[in-house]
C-alpha positions in Angstrom: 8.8 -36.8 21.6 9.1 -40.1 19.6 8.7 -43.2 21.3 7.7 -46.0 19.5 7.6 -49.8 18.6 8.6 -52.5 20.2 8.0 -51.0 23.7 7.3 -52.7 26.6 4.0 -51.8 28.1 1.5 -52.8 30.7 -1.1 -51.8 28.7 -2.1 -54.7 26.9 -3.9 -53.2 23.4 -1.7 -52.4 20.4 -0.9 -48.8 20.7 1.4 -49.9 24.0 3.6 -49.9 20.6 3.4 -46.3 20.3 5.1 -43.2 21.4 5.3 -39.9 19.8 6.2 -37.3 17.9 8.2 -34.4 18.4 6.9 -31.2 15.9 9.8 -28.7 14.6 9.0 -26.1 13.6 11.2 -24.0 10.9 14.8 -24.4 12.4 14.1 -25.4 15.8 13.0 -28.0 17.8 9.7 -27.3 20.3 11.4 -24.7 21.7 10.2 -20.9 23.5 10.9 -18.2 21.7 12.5 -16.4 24.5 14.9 -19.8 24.8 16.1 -19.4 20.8 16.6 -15.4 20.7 18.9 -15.8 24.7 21.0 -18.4 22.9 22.5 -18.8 26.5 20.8 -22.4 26.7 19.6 -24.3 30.2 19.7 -27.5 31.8 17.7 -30.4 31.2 15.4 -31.7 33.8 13.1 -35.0 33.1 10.8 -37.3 35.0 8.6 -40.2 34.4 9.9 -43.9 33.2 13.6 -44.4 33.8 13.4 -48.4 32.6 16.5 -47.0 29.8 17.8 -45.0 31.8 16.2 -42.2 30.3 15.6 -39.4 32.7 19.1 -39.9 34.5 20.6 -36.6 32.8 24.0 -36.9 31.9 26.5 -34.0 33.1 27.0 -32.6 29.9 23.2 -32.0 29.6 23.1 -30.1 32.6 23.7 -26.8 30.8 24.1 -25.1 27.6 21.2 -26.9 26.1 18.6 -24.9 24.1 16.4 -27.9 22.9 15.4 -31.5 23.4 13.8 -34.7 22.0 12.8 -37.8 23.8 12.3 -40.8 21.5 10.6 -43.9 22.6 13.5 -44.6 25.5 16.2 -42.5 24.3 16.6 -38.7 24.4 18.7 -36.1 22.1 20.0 -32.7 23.4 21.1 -30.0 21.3 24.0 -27.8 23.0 24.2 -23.9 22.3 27.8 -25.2 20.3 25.6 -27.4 17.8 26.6 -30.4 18.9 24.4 -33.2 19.8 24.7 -35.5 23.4 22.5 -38.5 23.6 21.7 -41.2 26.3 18.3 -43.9 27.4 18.5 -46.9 25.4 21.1 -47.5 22.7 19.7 -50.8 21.3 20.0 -49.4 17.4 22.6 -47.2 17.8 19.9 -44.2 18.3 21.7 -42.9 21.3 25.2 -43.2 19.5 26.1 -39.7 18.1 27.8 -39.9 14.6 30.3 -37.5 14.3 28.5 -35.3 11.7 26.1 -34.5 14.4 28.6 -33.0 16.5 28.9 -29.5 15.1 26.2 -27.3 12.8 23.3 -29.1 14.1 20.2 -26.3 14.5 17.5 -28.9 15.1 16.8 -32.6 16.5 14.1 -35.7 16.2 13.9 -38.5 18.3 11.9 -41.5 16.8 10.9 -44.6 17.9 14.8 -46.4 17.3 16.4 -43.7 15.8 17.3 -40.2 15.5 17.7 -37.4 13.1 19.7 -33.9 13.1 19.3 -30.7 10.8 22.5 -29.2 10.2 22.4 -25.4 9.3 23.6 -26.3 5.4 20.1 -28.0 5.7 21.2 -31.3 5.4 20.1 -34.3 7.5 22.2 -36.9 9.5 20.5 -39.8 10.8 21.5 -42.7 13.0 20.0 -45.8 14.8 17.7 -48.1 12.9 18.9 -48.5 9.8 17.2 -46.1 7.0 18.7 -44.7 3.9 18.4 -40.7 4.0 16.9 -40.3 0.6 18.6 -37.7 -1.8 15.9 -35.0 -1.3 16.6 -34.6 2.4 20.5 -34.0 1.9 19.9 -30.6 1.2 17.5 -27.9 1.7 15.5 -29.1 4.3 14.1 -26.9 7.2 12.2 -28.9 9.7 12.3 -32.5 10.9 10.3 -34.9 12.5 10.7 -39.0 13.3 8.2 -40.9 13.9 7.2 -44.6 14.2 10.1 -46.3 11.5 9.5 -43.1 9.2 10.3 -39.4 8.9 9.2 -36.5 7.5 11.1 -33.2 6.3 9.8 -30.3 5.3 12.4 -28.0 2.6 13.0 -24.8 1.5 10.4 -25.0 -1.3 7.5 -25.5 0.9 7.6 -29.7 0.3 7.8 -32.2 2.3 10.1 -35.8 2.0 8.5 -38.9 3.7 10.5 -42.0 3.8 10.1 -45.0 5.8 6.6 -45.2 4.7 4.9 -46.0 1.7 1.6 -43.8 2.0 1.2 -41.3 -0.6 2.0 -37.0 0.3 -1.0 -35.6 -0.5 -0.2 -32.7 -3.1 -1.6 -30.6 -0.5 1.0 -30.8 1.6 3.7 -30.9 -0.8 3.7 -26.5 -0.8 3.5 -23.9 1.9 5.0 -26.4 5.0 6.1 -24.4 7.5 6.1 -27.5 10.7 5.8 -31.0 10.5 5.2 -34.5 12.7 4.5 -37.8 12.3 3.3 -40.9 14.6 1.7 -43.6 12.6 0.4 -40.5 10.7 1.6 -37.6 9.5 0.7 -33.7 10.3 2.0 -30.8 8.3 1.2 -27.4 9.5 0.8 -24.7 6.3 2.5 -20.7 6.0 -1.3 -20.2 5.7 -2.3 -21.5 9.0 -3.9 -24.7 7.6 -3.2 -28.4 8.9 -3.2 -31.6 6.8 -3.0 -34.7 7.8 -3.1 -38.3 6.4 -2.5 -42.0 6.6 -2.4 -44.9 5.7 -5.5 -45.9 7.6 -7.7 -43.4 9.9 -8.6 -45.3 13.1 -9.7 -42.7 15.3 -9.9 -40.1 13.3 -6.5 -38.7 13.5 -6.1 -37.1 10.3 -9.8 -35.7 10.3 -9.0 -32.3 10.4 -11.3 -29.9 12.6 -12.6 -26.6 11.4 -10.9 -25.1 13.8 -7.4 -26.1 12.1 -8.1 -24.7 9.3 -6.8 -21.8 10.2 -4.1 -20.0 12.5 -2.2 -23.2 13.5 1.6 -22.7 13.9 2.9 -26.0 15.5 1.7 -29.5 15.1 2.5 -32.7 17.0 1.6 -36.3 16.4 0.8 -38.5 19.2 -0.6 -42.1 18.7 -3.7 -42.2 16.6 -4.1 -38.3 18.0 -3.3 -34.8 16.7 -2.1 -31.4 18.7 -2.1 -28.2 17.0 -1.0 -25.1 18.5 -2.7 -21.8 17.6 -1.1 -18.3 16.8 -4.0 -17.4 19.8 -2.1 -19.8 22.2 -4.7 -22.2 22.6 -4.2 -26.2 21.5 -6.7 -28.1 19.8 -6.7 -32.2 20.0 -8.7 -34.7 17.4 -8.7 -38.6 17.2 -8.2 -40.7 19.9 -8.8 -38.4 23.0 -10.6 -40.2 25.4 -10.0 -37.4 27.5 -10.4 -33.2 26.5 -7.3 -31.0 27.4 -7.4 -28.8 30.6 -8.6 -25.1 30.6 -4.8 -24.1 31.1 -4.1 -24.8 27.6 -7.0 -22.6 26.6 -4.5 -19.8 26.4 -0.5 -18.8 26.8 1.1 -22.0 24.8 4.0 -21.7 23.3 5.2 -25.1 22.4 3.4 -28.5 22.3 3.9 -32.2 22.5 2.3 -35.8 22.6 3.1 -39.1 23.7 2.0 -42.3 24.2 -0.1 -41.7 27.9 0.6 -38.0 28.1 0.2 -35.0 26.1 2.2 -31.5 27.6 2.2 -27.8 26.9 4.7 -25.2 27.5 3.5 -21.5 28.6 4.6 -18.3 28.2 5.3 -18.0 32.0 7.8 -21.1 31.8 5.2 -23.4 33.2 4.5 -26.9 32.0 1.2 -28.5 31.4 0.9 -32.2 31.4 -2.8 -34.0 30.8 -3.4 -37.8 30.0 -4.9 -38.9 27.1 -6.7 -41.7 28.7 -3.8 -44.5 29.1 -2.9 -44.0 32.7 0.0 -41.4 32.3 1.4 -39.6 35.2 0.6 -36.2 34.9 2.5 -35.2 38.1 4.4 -32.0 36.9 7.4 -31.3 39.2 8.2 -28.7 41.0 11.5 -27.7 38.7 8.8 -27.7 36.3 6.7 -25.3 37.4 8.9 -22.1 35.8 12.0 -21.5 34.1 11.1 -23.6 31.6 12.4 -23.3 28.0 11.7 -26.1 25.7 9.7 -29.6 26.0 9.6 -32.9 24.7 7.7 -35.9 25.9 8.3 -39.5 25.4 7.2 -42.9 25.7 6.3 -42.7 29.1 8.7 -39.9 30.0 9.1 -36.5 30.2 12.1 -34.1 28.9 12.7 -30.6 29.3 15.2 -27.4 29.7 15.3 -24.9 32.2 17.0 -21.7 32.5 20.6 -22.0 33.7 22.6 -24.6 35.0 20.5 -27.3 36.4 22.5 -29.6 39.7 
């Protein structure tokens, strides 16, 4: 998901400023690999914070959707056609779908106040808060991600574009990228299994790469001042600010991952969704709808997106 400044929060510390991440991987957005090779699509189902109207699902989302993003109050859909439906708060335009986003699109980011589609040409459109789309993303790119006011692109070459913030790409993640996210900070995720990760300033220790991501990682998501990797094994590591470990059920069977401000969720094999808090007072209450069928994830602000097989009522 991407959910970020600006927000209103009862939490009273910075990061109620936060949101997160959604992490694409190649051309798709956190999606199950069963969902992308049926091409049939499914409905979206969400819960949590409906301040934006966020998680009332619009008719046209209700089938033939193969992937979603939720952005700090707003949430994109991408339709088995290629076009893109959008709806939760339109304060910047970021739920307003420019007509280049209405055919070709094969992947979708939802930041904080704005938005970003892949087109199958590789090029990006963007719209919302206003950012140029720097000449290196118009073509060739292969993953996106938005993130707090920036975004980051991975292309064909194996290197990545960052605009909207200033902070250096390390050369190490300017070849091999295979999967990108970004927060505050940004994650790339390497062809040889490798994360790396970096800021402008480390608080919690967010782009302190473990060991254990050295190696075997295929997805990666940012969440606020925290970093989820997903594992070739199935199993999801988290570093930074976790106040609280993930549950055994994402020791195993994960296909897709994603963070958020208060919660952090997991997509199984089985269709099932995981949801555990990261200390903020999230509601992980997963509903029944939930509980199989599920396709693809993406978690917001304080909300939670997701398809399901089929037409959902």
């Amino acid at each position: 998901m991407l959910g970020q400044g600006g927000i209103v929060s009862s939490i009273s510390v910075p990061r109620a400023r936060a949101w997160v991440a959604t992490a694409v991987l190649l051309l798709g957005t956190i999606l199950a690999p069963e969902a992308a090779a049926a091409g049939e699509g499914g409905g979206v189902i969400a819960w949590g914070d409906n301040s934006s109207g966020q998680t009332t699902v619009p008719e046209a989302a209700r089938s033939g959707v193969v992937s979603v993003a939720a952005g700090g109050n707003h949430v994109l859909a991408l339709k088995t056609d290629g076009s893109v439906i959008a709806w939760g708060n339109n304060k910047e335009g970021q739920a307003t779908v420019p007509p280049e986003a209405r055919s070709g699109v094969v992947a979708i980011a939802a930041g904080s106040w704005h938005s970003l589609a892949l087109k199958a040409d590789g090029s990006v459109v963007y719209w919302g808060h206003p950012f140029a789309v720097p000449a290196e993303a118009k073509s060739g790119v292969t993953a996106i991600s938005a993130g707090v006011y920036k975004n980051l692109v991975a292309k064909a070459d194996g290197s990545v574009v960052l605009w909207g913030d200033s902070t250096p790409v390390p050369p190490a993640a300017m070849t091999g990228v295979r999967a990108v996210a970004c927060h505050y900070h940004m994650l790339v995720a390497k062809t040889d299994g490798s994360v790396v990760a970096w800021t402008r300033n480390d608080e919690y220790g967010e782009t302190t790469v473990p060991a254990a991501a050295s190696s075997g990682v295929v997805a990666v998501s940012a969440g606020p001042w925290r970093s989820v990797a997903l594992k070739s094994d199935g199993s999801v590591l988290v570093w930074g600010d976790v106040l609280q470990p993930p549950p055994a059920e994402v020791s195993s069977g994960v296909v897709a991952i994603d963070s958020s401000f208060s919660n952090d969720v997991a997509l199984k094999s089985d269709g099932s969704v995981v949801m555990w808090t990261n200390g903020y007072g999230g509601d992980t209450t997963v509903p029944a709808e939930a509980k199989s069928g599920v396709t693809a994830i993406s978690a917001g602000l304080a909300f939670t997106v997701a398809v399901r097989n089929g037409p959902v009522r």
